[in-house]
C-alpha positions in Angstrom: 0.0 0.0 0.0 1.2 3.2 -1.0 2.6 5.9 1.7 0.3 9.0 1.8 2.4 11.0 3.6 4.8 11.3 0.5 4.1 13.7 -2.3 3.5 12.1 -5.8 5.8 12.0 -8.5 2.8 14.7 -10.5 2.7 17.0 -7.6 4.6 20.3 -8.3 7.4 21.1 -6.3 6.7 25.0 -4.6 9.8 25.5 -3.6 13.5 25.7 -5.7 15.7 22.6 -5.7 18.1 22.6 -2.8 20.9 23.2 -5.7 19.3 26.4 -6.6 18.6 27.6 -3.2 22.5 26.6 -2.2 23.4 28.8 -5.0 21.0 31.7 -4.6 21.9 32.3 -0.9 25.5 31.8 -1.9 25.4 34.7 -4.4 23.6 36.6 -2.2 26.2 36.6 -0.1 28.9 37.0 -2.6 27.1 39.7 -4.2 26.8 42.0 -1.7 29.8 41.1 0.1 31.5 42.9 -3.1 29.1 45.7 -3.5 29.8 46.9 0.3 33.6 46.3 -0.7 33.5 48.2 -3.6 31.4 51.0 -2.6 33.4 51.6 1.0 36.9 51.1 -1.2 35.7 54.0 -3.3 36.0 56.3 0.0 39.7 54.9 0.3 42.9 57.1 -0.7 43.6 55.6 -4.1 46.8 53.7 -4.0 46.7 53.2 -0.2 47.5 49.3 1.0 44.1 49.1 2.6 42.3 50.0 -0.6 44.3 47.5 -2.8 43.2 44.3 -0.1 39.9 45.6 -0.2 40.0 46.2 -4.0 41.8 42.0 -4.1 39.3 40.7 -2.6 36.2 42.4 -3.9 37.7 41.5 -7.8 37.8 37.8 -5.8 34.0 38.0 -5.0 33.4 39.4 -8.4 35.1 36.4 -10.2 33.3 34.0 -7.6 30.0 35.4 -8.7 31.1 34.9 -12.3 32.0 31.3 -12.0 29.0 30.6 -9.9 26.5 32.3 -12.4 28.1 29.9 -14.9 26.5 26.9 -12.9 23.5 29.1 -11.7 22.2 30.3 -15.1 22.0 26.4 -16.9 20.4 25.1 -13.3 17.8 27.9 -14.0 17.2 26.8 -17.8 17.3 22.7 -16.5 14.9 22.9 -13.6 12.9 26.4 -14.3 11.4 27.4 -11.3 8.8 26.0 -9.1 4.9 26.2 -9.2 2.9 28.4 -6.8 -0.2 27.2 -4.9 -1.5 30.5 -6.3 -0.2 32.6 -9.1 0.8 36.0 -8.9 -1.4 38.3 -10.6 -0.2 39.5 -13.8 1.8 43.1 -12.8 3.7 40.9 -10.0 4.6 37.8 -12.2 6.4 40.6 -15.0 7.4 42.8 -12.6 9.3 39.9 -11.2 10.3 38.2 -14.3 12.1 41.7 -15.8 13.6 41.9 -12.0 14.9 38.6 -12.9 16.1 39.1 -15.8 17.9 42.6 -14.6 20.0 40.8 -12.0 21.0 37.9 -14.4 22.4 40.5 -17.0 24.4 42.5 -14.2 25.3 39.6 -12.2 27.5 38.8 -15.7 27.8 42.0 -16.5 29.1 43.1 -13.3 32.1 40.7 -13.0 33.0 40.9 -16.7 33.3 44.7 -16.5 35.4 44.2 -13.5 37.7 42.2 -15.1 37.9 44.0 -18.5 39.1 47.1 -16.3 41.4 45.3 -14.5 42.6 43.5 -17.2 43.1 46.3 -19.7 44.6 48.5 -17.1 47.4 46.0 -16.2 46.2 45.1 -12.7 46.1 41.9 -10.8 43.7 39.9 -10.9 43.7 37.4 -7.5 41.8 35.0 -6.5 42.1 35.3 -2.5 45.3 35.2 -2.5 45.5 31.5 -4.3 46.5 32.3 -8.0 46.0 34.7 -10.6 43.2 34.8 -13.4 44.9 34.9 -16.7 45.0 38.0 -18.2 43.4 37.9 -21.6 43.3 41.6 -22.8 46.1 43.7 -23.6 47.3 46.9 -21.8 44.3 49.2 -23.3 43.6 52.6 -21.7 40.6 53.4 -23.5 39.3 49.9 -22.5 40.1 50.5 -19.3 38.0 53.8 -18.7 34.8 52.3 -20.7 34.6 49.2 -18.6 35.7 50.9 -15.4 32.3 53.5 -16.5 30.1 50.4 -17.1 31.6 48.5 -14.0 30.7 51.8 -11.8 26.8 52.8 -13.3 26.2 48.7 -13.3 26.9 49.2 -9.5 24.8 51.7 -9.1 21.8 49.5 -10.7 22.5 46.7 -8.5 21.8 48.4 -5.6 18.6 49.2 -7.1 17.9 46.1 -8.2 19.2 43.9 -5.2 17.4 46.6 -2.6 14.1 45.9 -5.1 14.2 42.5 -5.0 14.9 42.7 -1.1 12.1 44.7 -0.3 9.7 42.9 -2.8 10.3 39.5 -1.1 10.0 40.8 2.4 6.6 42.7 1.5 5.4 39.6 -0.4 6.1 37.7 2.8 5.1 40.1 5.5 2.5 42.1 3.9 0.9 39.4 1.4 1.8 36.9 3.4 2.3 34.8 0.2 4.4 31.8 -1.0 7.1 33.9 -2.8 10.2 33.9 0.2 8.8 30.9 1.0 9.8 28.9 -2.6 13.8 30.2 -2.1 14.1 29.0 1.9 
């Protein structure tokens, strides 16, 4: 006789895969470990041998979340995302969806900047201390500016975007008192 306690193989899941979940909290940690780095380090005297720890380990973060979002973003594509007991209306499911999609883009964006300006302005690029990311640009001023530009107002974004996303899950699940914090825990 079958256990009834146990969820059938056709019931949804409503809540991410522990994989994705892992991941998620991970980069969340990652990614704002490295936004508080790189926003205090940009108080620091340039040059100073505070600044330049700070600045090795928030390009260390940044290359984390890179390599991380390269298992992240197939997980996504394989597994989707789970079912809700109730769907969100329709200005919450694409307000969420383009929120999505927003953090994706800069959470590639972000680190590829990162390394472009480091890369094309002839500075290290560490990995905690461990080894060195091969440099695969060539000494490029120009380069360096541009993706130090798009590296700074793509900062700026992910505030927004990671404060937005924040706020949205705590009012879904404080306010509406709905599934949506509930499907990443």
């Amino acid at each position: 006789m079958p256990n009834t306690t146990e969820a059938s193989s056709d019931t949804p899941t409503l809540r991410y895969r522990p994989s994705q979940r892992i991941l998620h909290w991970t980069m969340a940690i990652v990614i704002i470990s490295a936004l508080g780095l790189g926003l205090y380090c940009s108080y620091l005297v340039p040059g100073s041998a505070l600044r330049r720890g700070l600045l090795d380990v928030h390009k260390s973060l940044g290359m984390t979340a890179l390599a991380l979002i390269a298992i992240r973003l197939p997980l996504r594509f394989s597994f989707g995302e789970p079912a809700y007991r109730q769907p969100l209306d329709a200005l919450n499911h694409y307000a969420a969806r383009g929120v999505h999609i927003l953090l994706y883009g800069l959470m590639i964006l972000m680190p590829l900047a990162g390394y472009t300006t480091s890369a094309a302005g002839g500075h290290d690029l560490p990995w905690f201390g461990l080894f060195q990311w091969p440099n695969l640009l060539p000494l490029d001023k120009p380069l360096e500016r541009m993706a130090a530009e798009i590296h700074e107002y793509g900062a700026y974004c992910l505030y927004a975007i990671v404060s937005l996303h924040v706020v949205a899950a705590l009012w879904h699940h404080l306010f509406r008192k709905d599934e949506v914090l509930r499907r990443m825990l």
